[in-house]
N, C-alpha and C positions, 0 to 999 in steps of 0.2 A: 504494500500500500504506500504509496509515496505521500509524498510532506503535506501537500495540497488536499488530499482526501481525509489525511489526520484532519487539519485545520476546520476543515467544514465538518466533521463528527465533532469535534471538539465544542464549534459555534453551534449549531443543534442540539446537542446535549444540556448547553446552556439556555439557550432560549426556551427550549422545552420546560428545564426544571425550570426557570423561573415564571415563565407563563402559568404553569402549573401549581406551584406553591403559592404564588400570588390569586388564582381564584381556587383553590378548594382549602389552603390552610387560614385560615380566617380565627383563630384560636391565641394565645400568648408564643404560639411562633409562625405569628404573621409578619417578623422580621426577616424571617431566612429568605424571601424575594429579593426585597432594599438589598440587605447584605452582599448575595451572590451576585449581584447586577456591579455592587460594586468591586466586588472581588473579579468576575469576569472583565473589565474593563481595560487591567492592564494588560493579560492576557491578550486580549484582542488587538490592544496597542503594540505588545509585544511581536505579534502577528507581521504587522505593517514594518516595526522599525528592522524584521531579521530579512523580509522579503521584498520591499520595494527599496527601490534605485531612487532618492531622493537627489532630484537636480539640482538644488541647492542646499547647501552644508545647514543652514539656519532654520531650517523646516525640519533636517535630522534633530539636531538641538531640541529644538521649542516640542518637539512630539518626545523625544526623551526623559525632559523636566514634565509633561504631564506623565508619561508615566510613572517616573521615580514618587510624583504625589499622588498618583492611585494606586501603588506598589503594597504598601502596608495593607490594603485593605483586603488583600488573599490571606496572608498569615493569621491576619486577624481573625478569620473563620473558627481557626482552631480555638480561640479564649471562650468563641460561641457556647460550646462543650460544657462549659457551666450551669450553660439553661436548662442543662438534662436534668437539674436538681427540680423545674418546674413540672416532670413530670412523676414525681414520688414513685421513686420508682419500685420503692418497697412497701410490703405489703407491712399495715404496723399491728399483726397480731402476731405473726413469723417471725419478720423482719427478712424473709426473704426474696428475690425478687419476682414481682408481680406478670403474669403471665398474660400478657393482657398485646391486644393487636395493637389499637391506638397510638400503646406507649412506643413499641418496639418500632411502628414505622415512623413516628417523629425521630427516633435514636437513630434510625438509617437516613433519614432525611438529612436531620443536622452533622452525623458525623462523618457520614459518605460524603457528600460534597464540602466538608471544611479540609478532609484529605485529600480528595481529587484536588481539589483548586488548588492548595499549599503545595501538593507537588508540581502540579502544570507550570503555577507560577515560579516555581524554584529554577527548574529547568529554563522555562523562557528567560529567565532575570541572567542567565548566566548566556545564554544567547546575545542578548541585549547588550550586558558587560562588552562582550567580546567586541561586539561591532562598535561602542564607544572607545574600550581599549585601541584598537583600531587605527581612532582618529586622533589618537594624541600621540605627544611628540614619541619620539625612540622605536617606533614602531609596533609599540603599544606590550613589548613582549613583557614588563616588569608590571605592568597595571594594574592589572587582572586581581591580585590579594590588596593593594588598598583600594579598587572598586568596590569590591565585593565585603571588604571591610566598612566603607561608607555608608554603603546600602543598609547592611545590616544593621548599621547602629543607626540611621537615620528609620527605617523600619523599625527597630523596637521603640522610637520616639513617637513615630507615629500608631504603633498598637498602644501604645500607655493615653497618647493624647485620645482615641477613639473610646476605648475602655473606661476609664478614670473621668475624662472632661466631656465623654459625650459628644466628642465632635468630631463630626464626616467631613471626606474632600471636600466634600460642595460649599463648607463653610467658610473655605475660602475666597469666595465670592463676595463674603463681610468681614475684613478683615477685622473694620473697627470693633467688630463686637469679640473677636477671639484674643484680641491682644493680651487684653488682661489675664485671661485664662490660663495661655502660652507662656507669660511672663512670670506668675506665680508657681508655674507646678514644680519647680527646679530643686528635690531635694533628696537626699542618699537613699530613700525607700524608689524614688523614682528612678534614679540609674540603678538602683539594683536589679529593680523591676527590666529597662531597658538590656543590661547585661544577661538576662535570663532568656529573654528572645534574642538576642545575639546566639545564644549557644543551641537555643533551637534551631536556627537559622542552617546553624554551622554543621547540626547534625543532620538536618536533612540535606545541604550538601552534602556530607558525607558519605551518606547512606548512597545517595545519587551516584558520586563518584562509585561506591563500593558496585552497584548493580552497574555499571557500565563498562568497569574492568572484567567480573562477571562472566557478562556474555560477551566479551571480545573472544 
């Protein structure tokens, strides 16, 4: 199956779930639409910036820096994972877990695509990487670990700002009103917080790297 047929299974899979989560999940996770629409976005950007020929250099740029700020919004799927506590998932006469349809397919809803996306997205980011490594000076060969070093601590800034302050990309579009927010959250609970998604980051690279030496 070549690259192009990935791509459009990939964009269908998305459109679908979130078509689909958006009119029949209508219940306390009637976020998982919002969410994956935002989590699909860089992906999709990712799409564009590994396969088209950009005739001018400043149109690769300007579509880069949107992704790099819709970029956290895949990883973030994964923190999603705490809303399973809204489905009690234990029975509280047992205390064992509850056998029940309902539950189990919100649990495949929300965990299967916070793992699809987080990996999609791992892989394209490193995509991405490369073709900016690329354009910078030395021939890009040394780039590649403080890229990917960038990203990931700019991504665990932006899963802490989404989680903790409540605030999505699009809020970008008021900046006046996010400053304040931005400007106060800055404290050792918060980069630790930060530091802990870096190392997730790092391990699903890793894992990445592991499955593709693998099957070499």
């Amino acid at each position: 199956m070549t690259s192009r047929q990935w791509r459009w299974i990939i964009r269908i899979f998305y459109w679908l779930y979130i078509l689909a989560t958006a009119w029949f999940v209508q219940d306390a996770f009637s976020f998982l639409a919002f969410n994956t629409l935002l989590g699909y976005i860089p992906i999709e950007l990712s799409f564009w910036l590994q396969h088209h020929s950009f005739r001018w250099s400043w149109v690769f740029w300007l579509v880069s820096l949107i992704w790099l700020l819709f970029y956290p919004n895949a990883p973030y799927l994964l923190t999603d994972f705490f809303h399973l506590a809204l489905l009690h998932p234990y029975a509280p006469l047992t205390g064992l877990l509850r056998n029940s349809l309902p539950l189990w397919t919100h649990f495949l809803l929300l965990v299967g695509i916070g793992i699809i996306t987080a990996a999609i997205a791992q892989v394209q980011a490193e995509h991405v990487l490369q073709q900016v490594s690329a354009r910078l000076p030395g021939k890009g060969a040394n780039w590649l670990p403080w890229l990917r070093l960038v990203l990931y601590t700019l991504t665990g800034i932006g899963i802490y700002i989404g989680r903790f302050l409540r605030l999505h990309t699009v809020y970008l579009l008021t900046p006046t009103l996010i400053w304040g927010p931005l400007s106060q959250m800055w404290s050792w609970h918060m980069m630790g917080f930060v530091v802990l998604m870096m190392g997730l980051q790092y391990l699903l690279w890793a894992v990445w790297q592991f499955s593709r030496q693998a099957t070499n």
